[in-house]
C-alpha positions in Angstrom: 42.3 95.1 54.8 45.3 94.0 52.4 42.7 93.7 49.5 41.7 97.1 50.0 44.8 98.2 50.1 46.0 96.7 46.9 43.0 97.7 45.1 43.6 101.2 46.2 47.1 101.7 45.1 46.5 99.8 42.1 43.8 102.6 41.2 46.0 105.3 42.2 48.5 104.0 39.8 46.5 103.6 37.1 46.5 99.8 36.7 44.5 97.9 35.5 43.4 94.3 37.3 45.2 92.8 33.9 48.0 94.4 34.2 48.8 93.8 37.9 47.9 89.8 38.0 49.9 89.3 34.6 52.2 86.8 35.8 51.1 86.5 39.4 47.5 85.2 39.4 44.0 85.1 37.3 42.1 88.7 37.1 39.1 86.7 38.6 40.9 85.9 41.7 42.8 89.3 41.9 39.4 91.0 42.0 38.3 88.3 44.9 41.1 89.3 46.8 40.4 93.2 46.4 37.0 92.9 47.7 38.1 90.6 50.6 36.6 87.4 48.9 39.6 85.3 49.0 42.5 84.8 51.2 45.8 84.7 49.1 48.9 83.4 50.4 52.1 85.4 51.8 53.8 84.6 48.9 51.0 85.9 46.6 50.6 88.9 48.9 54.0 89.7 48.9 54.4 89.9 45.1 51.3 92.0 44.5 52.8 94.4 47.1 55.7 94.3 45.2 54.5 95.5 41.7 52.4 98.0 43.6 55.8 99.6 46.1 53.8 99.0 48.9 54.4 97.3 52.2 53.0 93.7 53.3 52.4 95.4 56.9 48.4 95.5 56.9 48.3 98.1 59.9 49.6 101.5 60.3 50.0 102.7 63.8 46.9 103.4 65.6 48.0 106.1 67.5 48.9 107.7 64.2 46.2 106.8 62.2 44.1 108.3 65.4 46.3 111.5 65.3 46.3 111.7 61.3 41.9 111.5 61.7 42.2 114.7 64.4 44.1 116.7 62.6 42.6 116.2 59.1 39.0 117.1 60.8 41.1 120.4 62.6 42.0 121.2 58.9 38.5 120.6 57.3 37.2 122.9 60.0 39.8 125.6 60.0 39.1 125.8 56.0 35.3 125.7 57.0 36.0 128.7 58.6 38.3 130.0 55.8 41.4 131.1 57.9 44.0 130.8 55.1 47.2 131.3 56.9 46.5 128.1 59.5 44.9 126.1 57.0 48.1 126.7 55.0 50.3 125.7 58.4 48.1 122.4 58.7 48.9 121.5 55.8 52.6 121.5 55.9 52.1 119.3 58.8 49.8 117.3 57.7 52.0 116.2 54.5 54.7 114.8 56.9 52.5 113.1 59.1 51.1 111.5 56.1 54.0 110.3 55.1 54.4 106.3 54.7 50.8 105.7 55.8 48.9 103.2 53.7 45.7 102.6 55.4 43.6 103.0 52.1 40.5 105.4 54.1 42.8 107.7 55.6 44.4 107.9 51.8 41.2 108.8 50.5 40.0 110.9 53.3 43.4 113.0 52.5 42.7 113.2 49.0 39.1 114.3 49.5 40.3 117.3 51.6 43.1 118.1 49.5 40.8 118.8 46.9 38.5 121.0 49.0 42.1 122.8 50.0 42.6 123.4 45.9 39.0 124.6 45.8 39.4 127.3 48.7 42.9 128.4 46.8 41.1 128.9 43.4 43.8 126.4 42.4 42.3 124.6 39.4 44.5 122.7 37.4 45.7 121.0 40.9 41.8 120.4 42.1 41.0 119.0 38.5 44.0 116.6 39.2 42.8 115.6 42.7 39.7 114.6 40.9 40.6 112.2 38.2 42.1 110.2 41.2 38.9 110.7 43.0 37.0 109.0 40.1 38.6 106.0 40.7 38.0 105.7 44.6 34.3 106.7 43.8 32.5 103.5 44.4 34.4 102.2 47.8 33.5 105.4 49.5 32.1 105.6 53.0 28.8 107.7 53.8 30.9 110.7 55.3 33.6 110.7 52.9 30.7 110.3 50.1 28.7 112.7 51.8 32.6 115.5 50.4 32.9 114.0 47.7 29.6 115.0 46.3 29.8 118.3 48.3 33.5 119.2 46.5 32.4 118.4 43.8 29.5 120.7 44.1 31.8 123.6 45.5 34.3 123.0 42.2 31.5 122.9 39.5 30.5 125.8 41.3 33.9 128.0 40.7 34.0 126.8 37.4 30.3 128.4 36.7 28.8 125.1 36.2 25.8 125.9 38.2 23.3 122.9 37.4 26.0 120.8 38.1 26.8 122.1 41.3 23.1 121.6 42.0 22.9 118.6 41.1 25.7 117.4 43.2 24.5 119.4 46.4 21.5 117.7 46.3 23.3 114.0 46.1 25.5 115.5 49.0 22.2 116.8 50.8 21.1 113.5 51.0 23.6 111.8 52.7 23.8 114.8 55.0 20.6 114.3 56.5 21.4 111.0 57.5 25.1 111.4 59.0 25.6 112.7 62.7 26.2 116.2 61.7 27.1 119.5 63.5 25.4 123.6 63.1 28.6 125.1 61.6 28.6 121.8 58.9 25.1 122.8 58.7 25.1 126.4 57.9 28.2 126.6 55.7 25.9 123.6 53.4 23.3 125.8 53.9 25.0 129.0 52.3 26.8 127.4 49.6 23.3 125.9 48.3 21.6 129.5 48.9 24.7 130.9 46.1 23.8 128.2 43.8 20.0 129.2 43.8 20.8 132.2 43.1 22.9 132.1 40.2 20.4 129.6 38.7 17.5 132.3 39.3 15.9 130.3 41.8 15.6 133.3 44.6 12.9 132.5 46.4 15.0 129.0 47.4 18.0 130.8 47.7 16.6 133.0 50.1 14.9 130.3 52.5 18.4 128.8 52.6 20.1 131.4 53.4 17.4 132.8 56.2 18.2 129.2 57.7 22.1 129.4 57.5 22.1 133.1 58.7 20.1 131.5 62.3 22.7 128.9 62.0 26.2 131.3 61.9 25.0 133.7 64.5 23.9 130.8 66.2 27.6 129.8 65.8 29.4 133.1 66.6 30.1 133.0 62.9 29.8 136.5 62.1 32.0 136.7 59.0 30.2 134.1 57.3 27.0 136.0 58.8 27.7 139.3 56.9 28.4 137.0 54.0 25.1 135.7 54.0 23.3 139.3 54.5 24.6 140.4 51.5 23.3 137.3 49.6 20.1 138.3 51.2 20.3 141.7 49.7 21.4 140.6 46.4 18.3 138.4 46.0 16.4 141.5 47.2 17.7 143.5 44.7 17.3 141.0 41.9 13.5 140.7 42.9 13.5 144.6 43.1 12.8 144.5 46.3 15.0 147.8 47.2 14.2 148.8 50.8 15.0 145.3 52.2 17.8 144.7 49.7 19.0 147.9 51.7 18.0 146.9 55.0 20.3 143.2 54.6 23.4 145.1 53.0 23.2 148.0 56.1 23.0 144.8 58.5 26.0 143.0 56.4 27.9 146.8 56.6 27.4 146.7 60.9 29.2 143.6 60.7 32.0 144.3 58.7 32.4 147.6 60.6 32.7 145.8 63.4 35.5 143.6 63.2 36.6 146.5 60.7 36.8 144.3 57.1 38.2 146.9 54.7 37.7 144.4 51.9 33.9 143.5 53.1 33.0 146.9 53.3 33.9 147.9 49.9 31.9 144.8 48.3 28.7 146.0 50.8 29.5 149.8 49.4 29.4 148.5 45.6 26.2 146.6 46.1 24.1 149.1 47.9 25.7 151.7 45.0 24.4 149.3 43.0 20.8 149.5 44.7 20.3 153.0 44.6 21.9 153.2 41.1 18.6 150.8 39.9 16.4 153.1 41.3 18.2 156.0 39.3 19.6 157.9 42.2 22.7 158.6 40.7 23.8 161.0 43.7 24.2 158.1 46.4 24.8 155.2 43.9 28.1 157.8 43.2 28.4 158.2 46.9 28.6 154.8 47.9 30.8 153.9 45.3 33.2 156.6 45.9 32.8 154.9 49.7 33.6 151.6 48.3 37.4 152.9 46.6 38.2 154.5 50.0 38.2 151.1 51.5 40.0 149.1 48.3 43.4 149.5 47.6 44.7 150.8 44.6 46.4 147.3 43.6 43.1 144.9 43.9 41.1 144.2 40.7 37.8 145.9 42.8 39.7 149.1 42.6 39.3 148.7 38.9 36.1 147.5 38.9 35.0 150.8 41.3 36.3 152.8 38.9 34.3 151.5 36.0 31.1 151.6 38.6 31.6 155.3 39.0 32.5 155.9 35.1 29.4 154.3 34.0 27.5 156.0 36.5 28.3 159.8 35.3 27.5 158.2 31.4 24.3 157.3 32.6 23.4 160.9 33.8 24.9 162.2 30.7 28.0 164.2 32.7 30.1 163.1 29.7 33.2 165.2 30.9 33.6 162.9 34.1 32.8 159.4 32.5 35.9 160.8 30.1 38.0 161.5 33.1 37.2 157.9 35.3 37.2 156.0 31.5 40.8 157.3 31.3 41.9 156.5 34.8 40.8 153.4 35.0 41.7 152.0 30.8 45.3 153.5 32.6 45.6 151.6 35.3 44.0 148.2 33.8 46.4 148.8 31.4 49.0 148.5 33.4 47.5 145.4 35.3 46.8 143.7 32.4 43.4 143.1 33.8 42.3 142.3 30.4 38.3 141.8 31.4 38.6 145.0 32.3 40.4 146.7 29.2 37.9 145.6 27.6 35.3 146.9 29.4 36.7 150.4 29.6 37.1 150.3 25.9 33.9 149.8 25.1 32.5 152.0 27.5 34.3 155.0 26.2 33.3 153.4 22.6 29.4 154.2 23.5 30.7 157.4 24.9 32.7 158.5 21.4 30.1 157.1 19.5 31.4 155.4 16.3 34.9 154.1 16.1 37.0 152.9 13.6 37.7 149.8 15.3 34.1 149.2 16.6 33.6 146.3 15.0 36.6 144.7 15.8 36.6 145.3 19.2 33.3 144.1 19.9 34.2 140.7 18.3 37.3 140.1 20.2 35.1 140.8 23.7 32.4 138.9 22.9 35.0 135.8 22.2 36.8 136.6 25.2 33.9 136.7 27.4 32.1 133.8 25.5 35.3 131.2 26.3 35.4 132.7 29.9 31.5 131.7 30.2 30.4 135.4 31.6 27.1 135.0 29.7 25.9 138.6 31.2 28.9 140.0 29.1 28.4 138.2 26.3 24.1 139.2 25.8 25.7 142.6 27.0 28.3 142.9 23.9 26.9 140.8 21.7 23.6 142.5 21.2 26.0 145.6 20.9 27.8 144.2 18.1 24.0 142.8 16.2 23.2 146.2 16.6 26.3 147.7 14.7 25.7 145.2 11.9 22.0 145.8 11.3 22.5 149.3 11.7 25.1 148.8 8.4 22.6 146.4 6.6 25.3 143.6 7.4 21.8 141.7 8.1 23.2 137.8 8.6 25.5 139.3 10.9 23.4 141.2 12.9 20.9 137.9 13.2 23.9 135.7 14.2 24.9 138.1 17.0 21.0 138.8 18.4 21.0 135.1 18.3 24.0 134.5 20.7 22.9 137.0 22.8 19.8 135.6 23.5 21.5 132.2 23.6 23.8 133.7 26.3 20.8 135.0 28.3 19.1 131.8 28.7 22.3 130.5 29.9 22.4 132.9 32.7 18.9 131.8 33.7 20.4 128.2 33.3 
């Protein structure tokens, strides 16, 4: 136990075996005494413990250690379920219970799910912080806390669009999963989080078996949050696959849900994507409805407001009602404007560029989004603008632009199968 302690704290710190038995003992015997090969003397103990600002005291309190274990699996579970404000409470608490404990799993365990907290937050310096420490506790992990470790890691690379990664580390994490004692609501959330990644790597027909068995799993559950969730994956997959009447049939089902426990946030995502359905199918009339449906229930101050607006301006530019796509460009470059939502600026911009034709500034604009949306990785945007831009140069005989551009936008679609 005391060697694991010391080798944990010595990671932690960022010490090297060197550094901490300079003066104190041989790196040979140090790394005997980590891995509970040898059996050093008080004395030797004492001054490794020492160096390190830890205590001699091998054992924490059980009942503590028993408590710390119930309450970091309440928290797990309570961001499982992805209610924020008790998560947040939990882990106020948890922080002063932790305090002064030095058993080296609980440590770990800790660190593990303070990383999954930073993931839920969308904080990412702080989760990329967690993880360097992670890297060092890698190898000493045991088959549950492996089994998060891999999964985390998934659910990070995930948020920051690194989709074959995110594969890749599910299926390490799937592994290990089908082996551990396990639970349905551990099951299903797996489940779903492996279904988004299938989708966003163009593997649909995957996506949708996993997410036809996690959809059993939440309702199974009483999960019906999670279960609307999944619907609208199911439609989205639908949709992609141009399979319109069932697309509609999972995003109705996901809208029943969300009506019922009255989601005003839900029901304008569900209102965009079946807009989004019927505006593929060139039904302009209830692609405008639903959309206009979908800023009803979004207020004025969220970024899908925004987003809405552009929705419903592109919609009247496809049916050539130029007047209107004027009117919703303006309101909505107005009010991004004053956000500062810059993806969106940019968008509105070059919306009302294809709607004004020819602009003095057409070039420059169209460089500055496609760099913007390049170092963001939104590949879609990037084909999008790009091929734009290749098509302003080529229409100007600026030929070796034109190529350069055609060729990241094709790069850039590739990625997005990738």
């Amino acid at each position: 136990m005391i060697g694991a302690k010391i080798r944990y704290f010595r990671q932690m710190k960022g010490i090297t075996q060197e550094q901490l038995a300079s003066g104190i003992c041989s790196i040979p015997y140090l790394s005997k005494i980590e891995h509970g090969l040898a059996q050093p003397s008080e004395e030797l103990v004492e001054h490794l413990c020492k160096e390190l600002g830890v205590s001699l005291e091998q054992v924490d309190d059980e009942d503590k250690i028993n408590r710390l274990h119930n309450d970091l699996d309440t928290w797990y579970k309570e961001m499982r379920l992805r209610n924020f404000e008790e998560v947040t409470l939990l882990k106020k608490r948890i922080e002063e219970e932790i305090e002064g404990v030095e058993d080296p799993d609980m440590l770990t365990k800790y660190l593990l799910l303070t990383f999954r907290y930073h993931i839920l937050f969308r904080e990412a310096d702080k989760a990329n912080d967690i993880l360097e420490k992670l890297y060092h506790v890698q190898e000493r992990l045991s088959e549950d806390l492996e089994y998060f470790y891999y999964y985390f890691l998934g659910l990070y690379n995930y948020q920051n669009r690194k989709y074959k990664e995110a594969n890749e580390q599910y299926t390490k994490a799937y592994k290990l999963l089908t082996s551990m004692k396990t639970n349905n609501a551990e099951l299903a959330e797996f489940y779903y989080q492996q279904a988004l990644v299938h989708n966003r790597i163009s593997q649909i027909t995957l996506s949708n078996n996993l997410a036809t068995k996690c959809l059993d799993l939440f309702n199974k559950e009483y999960n019906f949050k999670r279960a609307a969730d999944t619907e609208i994956l199911l439609g989205v997959n639908n949709r992609v696959i141009l399979n319109y009447g069932e697309a509609e049939h999972h995003f109705q089902n996901a809208l029943k849900y969300a009506e019922s426990f009255n989601d005003k946030v839900l029901k304008s995502i569900i209102y965009h994507d079946l807009g989004y359905v019927f505006s593929y199918q060139n039904d302009s009339e209830k692609a405008l409805r639903f959309y206009q449906s979908g800023l009803q229930n979004t207020e004025e101050h969220d970024e899908d407001y925004s987003k809405t607006i552009f929705l419903i301006a592109s919609e009247y530019f496809k049916i050539n009602d130029l007047d209107l796509a004027r009117h919703w460009i303006d309101k909505g470059l107005k009010l991004v404007t004053k956000k500062e939502y810059l993806e969106y600026i940019y968008h509105f911009k070059l919306l009302r560029l294809k709607l004004d034709g020819d602009g003095n500034n057409r070039e420059e604009l169209l460089k500055d989004a496609v760099s913007y949306f390049e170092a963001k990785n939104y590949w879609i945007h990037v084909s999008q603008y790009g091929e734009m831009l290749a098509d302003h140069y080529f229409n100007s005989g600026q030929y070796k632009s034109a190529s350069f551009y055609f060729r990241l936008a094709n790069d850039a679609r590739k990625k997005i199968m990738n």
